[in-house]
C-alpha positions as CSV (number, residue, x, y, z in Angstrom):
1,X,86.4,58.5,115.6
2,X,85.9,61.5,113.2
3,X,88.0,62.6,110.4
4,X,90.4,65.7,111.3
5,X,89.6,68.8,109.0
6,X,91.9,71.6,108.9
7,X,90.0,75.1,108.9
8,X,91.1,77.8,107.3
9,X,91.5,80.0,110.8
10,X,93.7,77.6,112.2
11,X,96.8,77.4,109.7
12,X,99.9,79.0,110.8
13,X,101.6,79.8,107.2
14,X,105.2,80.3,107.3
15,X,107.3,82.4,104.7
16,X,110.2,80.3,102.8
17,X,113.0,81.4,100.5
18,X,113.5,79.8,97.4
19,X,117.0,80.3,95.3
20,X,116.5,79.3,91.8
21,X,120.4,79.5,90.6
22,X,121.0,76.6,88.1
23,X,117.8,75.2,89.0
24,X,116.2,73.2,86.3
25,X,112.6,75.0,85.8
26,X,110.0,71.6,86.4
27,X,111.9,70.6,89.4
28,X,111.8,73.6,91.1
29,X,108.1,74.3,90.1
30,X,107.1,70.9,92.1
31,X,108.9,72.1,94.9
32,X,107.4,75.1,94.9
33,X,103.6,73.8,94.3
34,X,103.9,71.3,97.3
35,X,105.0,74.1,99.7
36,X,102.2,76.3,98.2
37,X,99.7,73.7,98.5
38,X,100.8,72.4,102.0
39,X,101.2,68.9,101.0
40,X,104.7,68.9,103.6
41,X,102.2,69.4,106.6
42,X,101.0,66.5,108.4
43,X,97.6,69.1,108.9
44,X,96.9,68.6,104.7
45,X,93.7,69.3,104.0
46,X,92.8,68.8,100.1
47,X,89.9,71.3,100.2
48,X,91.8,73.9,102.3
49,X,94.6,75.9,101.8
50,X,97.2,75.2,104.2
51,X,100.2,76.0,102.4
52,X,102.6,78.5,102.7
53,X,104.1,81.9,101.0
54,X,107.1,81.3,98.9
55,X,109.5,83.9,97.5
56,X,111.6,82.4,94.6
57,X,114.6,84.4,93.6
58,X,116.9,84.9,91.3
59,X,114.7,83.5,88.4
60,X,117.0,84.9,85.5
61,X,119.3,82.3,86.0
62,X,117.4,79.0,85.9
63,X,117.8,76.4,83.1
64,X,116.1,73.8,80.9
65,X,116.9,70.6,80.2
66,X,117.9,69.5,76.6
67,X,116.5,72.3,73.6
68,X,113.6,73.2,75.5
69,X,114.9,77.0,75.7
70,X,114.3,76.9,71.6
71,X,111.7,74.8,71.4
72,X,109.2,74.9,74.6
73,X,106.5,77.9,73.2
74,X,104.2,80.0,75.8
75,X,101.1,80.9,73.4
76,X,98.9,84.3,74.2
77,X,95.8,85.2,73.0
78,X,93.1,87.8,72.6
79,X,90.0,87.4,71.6
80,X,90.3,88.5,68.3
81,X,91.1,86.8,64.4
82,X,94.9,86.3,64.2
83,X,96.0,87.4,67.6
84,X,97.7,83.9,68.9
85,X,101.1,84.9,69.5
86,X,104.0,83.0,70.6
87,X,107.0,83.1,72.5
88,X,110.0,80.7,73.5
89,X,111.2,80.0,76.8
90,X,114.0,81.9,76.0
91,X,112.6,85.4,74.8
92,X,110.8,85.4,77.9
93,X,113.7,84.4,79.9
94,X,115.0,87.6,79.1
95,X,112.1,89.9,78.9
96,X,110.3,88.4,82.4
97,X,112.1,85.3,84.0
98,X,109.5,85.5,86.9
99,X,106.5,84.5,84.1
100,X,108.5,81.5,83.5
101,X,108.5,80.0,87.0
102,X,104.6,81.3,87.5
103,X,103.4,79.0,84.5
104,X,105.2,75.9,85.8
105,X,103.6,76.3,89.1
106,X,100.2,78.0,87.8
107,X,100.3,74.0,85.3
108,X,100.7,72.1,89.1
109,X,97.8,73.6,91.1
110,X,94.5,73.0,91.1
111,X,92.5,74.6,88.4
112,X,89.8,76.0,90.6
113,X,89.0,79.0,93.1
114,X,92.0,77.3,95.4
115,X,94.4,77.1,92.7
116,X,93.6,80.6,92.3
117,X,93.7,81.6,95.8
118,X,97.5,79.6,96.3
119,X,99.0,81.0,93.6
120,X,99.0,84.8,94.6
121,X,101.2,83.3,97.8
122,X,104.0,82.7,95.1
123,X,106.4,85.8,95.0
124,X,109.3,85.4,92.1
125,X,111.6,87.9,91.9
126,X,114.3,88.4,88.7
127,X,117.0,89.2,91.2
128,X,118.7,88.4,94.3
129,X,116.6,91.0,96.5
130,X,113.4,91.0,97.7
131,X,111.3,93.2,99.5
132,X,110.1,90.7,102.3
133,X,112.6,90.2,104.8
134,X,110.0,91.8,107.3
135,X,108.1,88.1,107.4
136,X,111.6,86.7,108.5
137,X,111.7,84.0,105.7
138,X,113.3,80.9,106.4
139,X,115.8,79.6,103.4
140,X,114.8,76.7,102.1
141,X,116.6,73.8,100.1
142,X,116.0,72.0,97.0
């Protein structure tokens, strides 16, 4: 008897709804990574995507456990001498809340062309609206 491999035709992706009020930031980043990887399906395929598209909103208002607003730093960097620059979770909390939950999910992927591929099916959004009520999204529970 032979191994069943999902192909990437055959996956039927759904659309889910994520609401991040008074979420803590890790636990809803695994939440979101196993829906974005697929690893819910019984048709899991390590080498495929069979995940689905989810739309995380209201990302200003998540939390951190303990001091990590102060103390947790997201580092940039250019190329050049002296251009590492720093930020806490907090500064970007209010500049772009949305960067926040995209790291924590971007750190539970794969680091390769998939990981890549599964992460552009992750919409956050800063607000309570969002613009893809079209795909009929399905509300889904942490």
């Amino acid at each position: 008897m032979k191994t069943w491999n999902a192909k990437p035709g055959e996956v039927d992706r759904k659309w889910w709804v994520v609401d991040a009020t008074d979420q803590t930031l890790g636990r809803l980043a695994t939440q979101v990574a196993v829906l974005l990887r697929g690893k819910h399906r019984p048709q899991f395929t390590p080498h495929v995507d069979t995940g689905d598209f989810v739309v995380v909103t209201n990302t200003d208002k998540l939390k951190m456990s303990g001091t990590k607003m102060e103390n947790k730093k997201y580092y940039s960097r250019s190329r050049h001498f002296g251009s590492l620059k720093e930020k806490t979770a907090r500064e970007w909390l209010g500049k772009d809340s949305t960067h926040l939950v995209r790291e924590a999910v971007k750190g539970m992927l794969p680091k390769n062309k998939l990981g890549d591929g599964l992460i552009t099916k992750l919409k956050p959004y800063g607000g309570g609206e969002h613009p893809h009520s079209a795909q009929k999204p399905s509300a889904y529970s942490l």
